[in-house]
C-alpha positions in Angstrom: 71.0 -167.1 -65.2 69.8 -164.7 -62.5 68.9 -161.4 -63.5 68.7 -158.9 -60.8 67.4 -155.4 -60.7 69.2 -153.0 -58.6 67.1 -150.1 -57.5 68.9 -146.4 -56.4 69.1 -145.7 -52.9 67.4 -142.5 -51.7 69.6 -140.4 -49.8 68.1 -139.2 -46.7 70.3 -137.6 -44.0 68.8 -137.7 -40.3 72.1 -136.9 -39.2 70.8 -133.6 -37.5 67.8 -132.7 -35.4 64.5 -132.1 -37.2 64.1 -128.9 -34.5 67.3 -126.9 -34.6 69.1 -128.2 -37.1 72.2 -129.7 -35.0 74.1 -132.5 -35.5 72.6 -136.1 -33.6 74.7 -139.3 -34.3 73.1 -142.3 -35.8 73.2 -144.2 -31.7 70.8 -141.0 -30.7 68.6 -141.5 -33.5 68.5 -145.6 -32.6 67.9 -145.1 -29.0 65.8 -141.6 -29.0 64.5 -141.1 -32.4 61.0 -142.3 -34.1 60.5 -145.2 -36.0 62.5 -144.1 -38.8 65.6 -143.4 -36.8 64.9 -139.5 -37.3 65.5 -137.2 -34.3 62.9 -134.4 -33.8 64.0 -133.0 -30.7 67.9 -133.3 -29.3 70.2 -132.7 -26.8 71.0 -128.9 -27.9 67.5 -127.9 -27.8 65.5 -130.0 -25.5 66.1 -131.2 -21.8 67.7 -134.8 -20.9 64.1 -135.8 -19.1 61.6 -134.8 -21.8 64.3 -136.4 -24.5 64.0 -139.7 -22.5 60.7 -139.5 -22.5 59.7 -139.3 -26.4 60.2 -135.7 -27.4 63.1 -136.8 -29.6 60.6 -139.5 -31.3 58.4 -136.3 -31.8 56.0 -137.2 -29.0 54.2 -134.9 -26.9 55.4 -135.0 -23.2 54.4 -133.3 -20.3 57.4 -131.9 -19.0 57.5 -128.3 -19.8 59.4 -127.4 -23.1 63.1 -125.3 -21.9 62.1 -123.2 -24.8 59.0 -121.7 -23.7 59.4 -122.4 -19.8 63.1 -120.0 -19.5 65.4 -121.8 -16.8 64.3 -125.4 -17.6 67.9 -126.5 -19.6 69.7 -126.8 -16.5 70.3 -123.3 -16.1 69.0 -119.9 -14.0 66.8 -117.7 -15.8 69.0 -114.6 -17.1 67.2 -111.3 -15.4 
């Protein structure tokens, strides 16, 4: 006889972005994400080259940040 102990699983949702809050599917958090599959930057609140670079892992990158550089999201600065 086999006696096996089954222990709870801890709920943790990562299904939204540590930053803003917004929803990231579990492929973002695989490709993009840390270690833990947990998205700290995302699509909504950070630009497409710092994402690709590690700011969705959490890493510090280079590129300046579209929330304190205005017109760095793709768009014109509003006047």
């Amino acid at each position: 006889m086999v006696c096996v102990t089954i222990a709870p699983q801890l709920s943790v949702d990562n299904s939204t972005c540590k930053h803003c809050d917004s929803y990231v599917s579990d492929r973002f958090r695989r490709v993009y994400g840390d270690n833990s599959d947990r998205a700290h930057r995302c699509g909504e609140c950070d630009s497409y080259r710092r994402l690709t670079r590690g700011s969705a892992a959490g890493v510090n990158v280079g590129i300046p940040d579209p929330e304190t550089s205005p017109g760095r999201h793709g768009g014109e600065v509003d006047a």
